[in-house]
C-alpha positions in Angstrom: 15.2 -29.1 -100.9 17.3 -26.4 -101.5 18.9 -24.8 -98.4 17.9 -20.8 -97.9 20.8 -18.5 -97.5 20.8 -15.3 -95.6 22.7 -12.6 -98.0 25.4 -11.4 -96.2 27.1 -7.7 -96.0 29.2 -6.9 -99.3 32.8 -6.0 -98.3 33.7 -4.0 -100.9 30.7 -1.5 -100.6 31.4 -1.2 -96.8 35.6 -1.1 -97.3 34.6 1.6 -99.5 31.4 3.6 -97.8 34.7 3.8 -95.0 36.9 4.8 -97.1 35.0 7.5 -98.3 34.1 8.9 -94.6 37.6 8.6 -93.6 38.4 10.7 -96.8 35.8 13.4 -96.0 36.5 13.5 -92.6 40.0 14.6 -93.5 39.3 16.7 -96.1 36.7 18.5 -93.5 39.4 18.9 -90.9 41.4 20.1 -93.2 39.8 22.5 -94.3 38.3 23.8 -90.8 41.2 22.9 -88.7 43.1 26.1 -89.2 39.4 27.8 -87.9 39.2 25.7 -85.1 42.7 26.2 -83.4 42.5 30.3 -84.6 39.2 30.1 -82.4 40.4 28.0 -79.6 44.1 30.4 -79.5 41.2 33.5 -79.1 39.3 32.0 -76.4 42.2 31.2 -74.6 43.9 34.5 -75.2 40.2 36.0 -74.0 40.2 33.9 -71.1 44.0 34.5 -69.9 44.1 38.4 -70.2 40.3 38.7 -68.3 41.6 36.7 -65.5 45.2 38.5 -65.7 43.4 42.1 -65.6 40.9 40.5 -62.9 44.1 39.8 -60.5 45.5 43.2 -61.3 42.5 45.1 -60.6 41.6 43.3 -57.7 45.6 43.8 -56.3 45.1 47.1 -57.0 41.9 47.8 -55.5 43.6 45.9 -52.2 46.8 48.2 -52.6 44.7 51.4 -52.3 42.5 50.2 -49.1 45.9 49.2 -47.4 47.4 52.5 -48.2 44.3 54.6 -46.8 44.3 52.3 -43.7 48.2 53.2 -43.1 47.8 56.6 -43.8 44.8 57.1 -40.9 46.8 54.5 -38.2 49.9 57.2 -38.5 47.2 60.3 -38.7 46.0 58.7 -35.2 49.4 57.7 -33.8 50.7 61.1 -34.5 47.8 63.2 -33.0 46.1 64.1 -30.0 43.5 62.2 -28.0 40.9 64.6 -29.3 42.3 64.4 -33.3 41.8 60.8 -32.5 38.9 60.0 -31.1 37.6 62.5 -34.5 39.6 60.3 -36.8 38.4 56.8 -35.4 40.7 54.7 -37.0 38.4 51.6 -36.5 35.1 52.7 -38.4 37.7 54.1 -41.0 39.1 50.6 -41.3 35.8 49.5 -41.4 34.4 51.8 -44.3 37.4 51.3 -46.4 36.7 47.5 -46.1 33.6 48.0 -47.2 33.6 49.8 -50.0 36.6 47.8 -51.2 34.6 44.5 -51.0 32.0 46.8 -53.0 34.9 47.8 -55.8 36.7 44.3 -56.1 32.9 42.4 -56.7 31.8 45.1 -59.2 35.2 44.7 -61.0 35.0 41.2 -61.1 31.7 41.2 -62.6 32.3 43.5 -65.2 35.6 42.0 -66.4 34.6 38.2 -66.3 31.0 39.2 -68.2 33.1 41.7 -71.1 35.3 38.0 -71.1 32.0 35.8 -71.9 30.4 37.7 -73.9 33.7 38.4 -76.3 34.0 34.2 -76.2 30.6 33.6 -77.5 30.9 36.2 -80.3 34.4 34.0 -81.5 32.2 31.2 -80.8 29.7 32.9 -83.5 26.5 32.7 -81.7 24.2 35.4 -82.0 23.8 37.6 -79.1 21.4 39.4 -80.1 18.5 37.2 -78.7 20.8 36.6 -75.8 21.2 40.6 -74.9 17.5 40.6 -75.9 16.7 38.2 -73.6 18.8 39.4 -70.6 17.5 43.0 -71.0 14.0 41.7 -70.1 15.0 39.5 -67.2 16.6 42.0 -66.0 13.4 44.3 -66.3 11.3 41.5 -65.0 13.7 41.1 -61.9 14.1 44.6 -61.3 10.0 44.8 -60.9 10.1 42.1 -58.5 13.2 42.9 -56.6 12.7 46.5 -56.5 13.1 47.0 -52.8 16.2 44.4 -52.8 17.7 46.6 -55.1 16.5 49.8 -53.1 18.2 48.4 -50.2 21.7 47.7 -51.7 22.2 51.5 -53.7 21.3 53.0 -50.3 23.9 50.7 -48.6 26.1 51.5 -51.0 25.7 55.3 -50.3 25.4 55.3 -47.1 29.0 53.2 -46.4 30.3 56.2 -49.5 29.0 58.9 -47.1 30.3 57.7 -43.8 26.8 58.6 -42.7 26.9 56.5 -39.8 29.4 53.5 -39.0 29.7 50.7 -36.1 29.7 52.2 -32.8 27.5 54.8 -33.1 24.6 55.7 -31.6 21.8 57.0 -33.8 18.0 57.6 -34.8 16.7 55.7 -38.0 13.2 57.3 -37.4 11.9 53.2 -37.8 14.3 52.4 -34.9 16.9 53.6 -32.6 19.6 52.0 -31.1 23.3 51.2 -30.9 25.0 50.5 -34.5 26.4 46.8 -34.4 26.9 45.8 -37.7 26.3 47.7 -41.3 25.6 45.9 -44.5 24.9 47.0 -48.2 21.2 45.0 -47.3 20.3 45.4 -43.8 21.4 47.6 -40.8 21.7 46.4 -37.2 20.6 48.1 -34.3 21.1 47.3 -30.6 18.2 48.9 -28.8 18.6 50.4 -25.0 16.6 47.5 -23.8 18.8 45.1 -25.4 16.8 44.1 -28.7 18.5 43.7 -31.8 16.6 45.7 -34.7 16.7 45.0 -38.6 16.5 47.8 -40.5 16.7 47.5 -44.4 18.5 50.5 -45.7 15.7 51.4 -48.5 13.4 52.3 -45.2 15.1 54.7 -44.1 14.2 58.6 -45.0 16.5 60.5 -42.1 18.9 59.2 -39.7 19.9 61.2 -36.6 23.8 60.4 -35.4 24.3 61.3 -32.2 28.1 59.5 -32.3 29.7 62.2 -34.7 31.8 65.3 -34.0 30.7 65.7 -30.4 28.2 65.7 -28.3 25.9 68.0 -25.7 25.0 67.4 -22.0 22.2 69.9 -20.7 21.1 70.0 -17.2 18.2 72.3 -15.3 18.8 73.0 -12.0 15.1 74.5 -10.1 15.8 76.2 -6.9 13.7 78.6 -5.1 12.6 81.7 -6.0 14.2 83.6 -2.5 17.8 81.8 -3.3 20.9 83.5 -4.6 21.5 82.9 -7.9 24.8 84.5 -8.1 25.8 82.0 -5.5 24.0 79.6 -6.9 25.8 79.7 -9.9 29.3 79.7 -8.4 28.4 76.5 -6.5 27.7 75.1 -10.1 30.7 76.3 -11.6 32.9 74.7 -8.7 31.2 71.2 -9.1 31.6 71.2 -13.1 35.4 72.0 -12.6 36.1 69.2 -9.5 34.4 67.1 -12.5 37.0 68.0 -14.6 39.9 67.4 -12.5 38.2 63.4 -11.4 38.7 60.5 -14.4 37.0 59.4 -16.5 35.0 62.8 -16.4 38.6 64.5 -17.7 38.3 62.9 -20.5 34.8 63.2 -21.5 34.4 66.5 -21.2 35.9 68.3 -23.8 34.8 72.1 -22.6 34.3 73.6 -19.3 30.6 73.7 -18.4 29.2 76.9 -19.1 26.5 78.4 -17.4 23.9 79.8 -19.4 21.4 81.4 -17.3 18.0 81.2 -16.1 15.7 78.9 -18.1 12.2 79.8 -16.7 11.0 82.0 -14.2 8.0 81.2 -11.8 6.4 82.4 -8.8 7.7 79.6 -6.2 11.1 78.7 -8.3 13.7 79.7 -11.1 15.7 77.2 -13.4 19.2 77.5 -13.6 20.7 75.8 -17.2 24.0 74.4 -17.7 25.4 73.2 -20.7 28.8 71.2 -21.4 30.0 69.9 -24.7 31.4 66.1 -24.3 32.7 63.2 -26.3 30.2 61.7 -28.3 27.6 59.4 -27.1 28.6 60.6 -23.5 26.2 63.7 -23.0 23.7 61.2 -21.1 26.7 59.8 -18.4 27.8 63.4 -18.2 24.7 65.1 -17.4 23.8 62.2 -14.8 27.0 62.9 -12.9 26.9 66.4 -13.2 23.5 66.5 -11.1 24.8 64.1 -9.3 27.3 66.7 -8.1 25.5 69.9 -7.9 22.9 68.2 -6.1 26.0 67.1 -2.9 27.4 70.9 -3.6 23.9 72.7 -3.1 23.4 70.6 0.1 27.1 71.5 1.2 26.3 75.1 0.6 22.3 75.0 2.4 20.9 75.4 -1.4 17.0 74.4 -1.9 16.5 72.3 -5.0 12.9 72.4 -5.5 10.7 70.8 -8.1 6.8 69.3 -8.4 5.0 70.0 -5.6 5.6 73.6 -3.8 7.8 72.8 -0.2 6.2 74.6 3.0 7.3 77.8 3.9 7.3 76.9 7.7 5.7 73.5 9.7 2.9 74.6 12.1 2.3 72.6 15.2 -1.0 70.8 16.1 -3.8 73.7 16.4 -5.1 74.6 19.8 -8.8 73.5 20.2 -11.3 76.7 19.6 -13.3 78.0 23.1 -16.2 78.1 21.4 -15.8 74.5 19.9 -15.4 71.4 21.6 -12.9 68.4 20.6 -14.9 65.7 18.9 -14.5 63.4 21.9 -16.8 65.5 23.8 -19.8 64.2 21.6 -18.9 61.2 23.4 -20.5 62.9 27.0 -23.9 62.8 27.6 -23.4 66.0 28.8 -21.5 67.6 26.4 -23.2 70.8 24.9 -23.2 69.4 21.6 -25.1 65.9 23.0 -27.7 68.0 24.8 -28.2 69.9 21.7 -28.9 66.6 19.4 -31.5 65.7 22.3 -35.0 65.8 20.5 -37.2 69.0 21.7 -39.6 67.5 24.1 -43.9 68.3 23.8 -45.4 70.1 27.1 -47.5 67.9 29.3 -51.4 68.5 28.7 -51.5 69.4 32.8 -48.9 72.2 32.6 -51.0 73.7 29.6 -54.4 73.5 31.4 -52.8 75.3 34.3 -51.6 78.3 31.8 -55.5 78.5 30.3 -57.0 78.7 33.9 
């Protein structure tokens, strides 16, 4: 019996199917190799001057919010309390942060996306599809995240505008409140009864700032019609500039309180207005201590402040009891008038009547 052998590899073929990658291999990398490092050089180069021009735009960007940051701390340092409560260095700061952060991520974006997109051209891939297929992404995402995208271009306008900053006190129309915190999304408000409110910039249509260039404290005064108003309005004058002498009130108001007039006119009472212009967001603590006071000086000086229901002219005493009418505890005699009055009305006896017809 013949024993079965199992053919085994032939060296030669395999030295030589090596050989002959080995040799193509190196003939392919030298021929390509020269493409190769040209193309990695490029992307390297690409990749080095995008971050380079990154870092300078970004230091640059940095350098300028700096600069405008110094040059409102000295505008502050330099002027008056009144030129610096109108410059607010702080919600300056604040805004210039802002739109910096704004600048720097917009930069970034731009740069680092001109950077990738020059790479994959070097890299020769087609971007057409790609550009293609971004541009309806970007459709489909601007559909869905329309409001998102309402939100963050009024954010962005409204920090550009200085329309309101942190601090202030304003009207949203959705909400009112104090201003704790502003975003390119989302604005928040702290409420007078403490809440916090979210508002998203894109909602709102009109905002009312009642924090900016100054504010307006109005008070009525309603005396009676028979007072003085020439001395009435002295007395006013004389409290509103006592105010003006006392802290903090020196401070907060920035004008002497004016008298305007008379409001209304009525048959029992006039109203007397007076106006003051104050710091912002104090016209409320003003006019509170301001009545405060002419409500002490009009009592110093025997002034009536009326108001709702009319005051008696004079107090009458208890009313005499009429002659003619009894008090009502005489209904408690049996004979009282007005008990022998309520007695029923009594019949004649049949006797007495057959005496009359005889």
């Amino acid at each position: 019996m013949s024993a079965s052998t199992a053919p085994g590899p032939s060296t030669p073929a395999t030295i030589g199917d090596a050989q002959k990658s080995a040799t193509n291999a190196a003939d392919y990398i030298g021929q390509n190799w020269a493409g190769w490092l040209e193309a990695g050089l490029r992307i390297l180069l690409i990749v080095v001057i995008a971050l380079v021009v990154r870092s300078v735009v970004r230091r640059t960007i940095s350098k300028l919010i700096e600069r405008m940051n110094r040059g409102v701390e000295a505008a502050t340092a330099t002027s008056t309390a009144l030129s610096g409560l109108l410059v607010n260095a702080e919600r300056r700061r604040q805004r210039s942060e802002a739109i910096g952060s704004v600048l720097r991520s917009v930069a970034s974006f731009v740069i680092l996306g001109t950077a990738a997109l020059t790479v994959l051209s070097v890299l020769q891939i087609n971007l057409a599809p790609l550009l293609a297929s971004a541009g309806v992404a970007g459709v489909a995402i601007g559909f869905g995240a329309r409001n998102l995208v309402t939100d963050f271009l009024s954010g962005v306008f409204m920090i550009l505008e200085d329309q309101y900053g942190v601090g202030d006190v304003i009207d949203a129309g959705v909400a009112s409140g104090t201003v704790i915190e502003v975003g390119l999304r989302v604005t928040k408000l702290r409420g007078d009864n403490g809440e916090i409110w979210y508002v998203r910039n894109g909602e709102v249509k009109r905002i009312g700032n009642l924090s900016q260039g100054w504010a307006t404290a109005i008070v009525d005064v309603q005396v009676g019609y028979r007072e003085d108003v020439e001395r009435a309005r002295a007395v006013i004058i004389s409290a509103a500039e006592e105010m003006m002498k006392s802290q903090p009130w020196d401070e907060a108001l920035w004008e002497p309180v004016e008298v305007l007039g008379l409001e209304s006119v009525a048959a029992d009472s006039v109203v007397i207005q007076a106006q003051a212009k104050t710091m912002p967001g104090k016209a409320a603590p003003v006019a509170r201590e301001l009545r405060w006071r002419i409500k002490k000086a009009f009592d110093a000086a025997g002034i009536t402040i009326v108001g709702g229901m009319p005051i008696a002219e004079a107090e009458e005493g208890p009313a005499e009891p009429s002659a003619e009418v009894a008090a009502p505890s005489a209904h408690s005699g049996p004979s009282s008038p007005q008990a022998e009055a309520a007695l029923p009305i009594q019949q004649p006896s049949s006797g007495g009547s057959n005496a009359r017809n005889k």
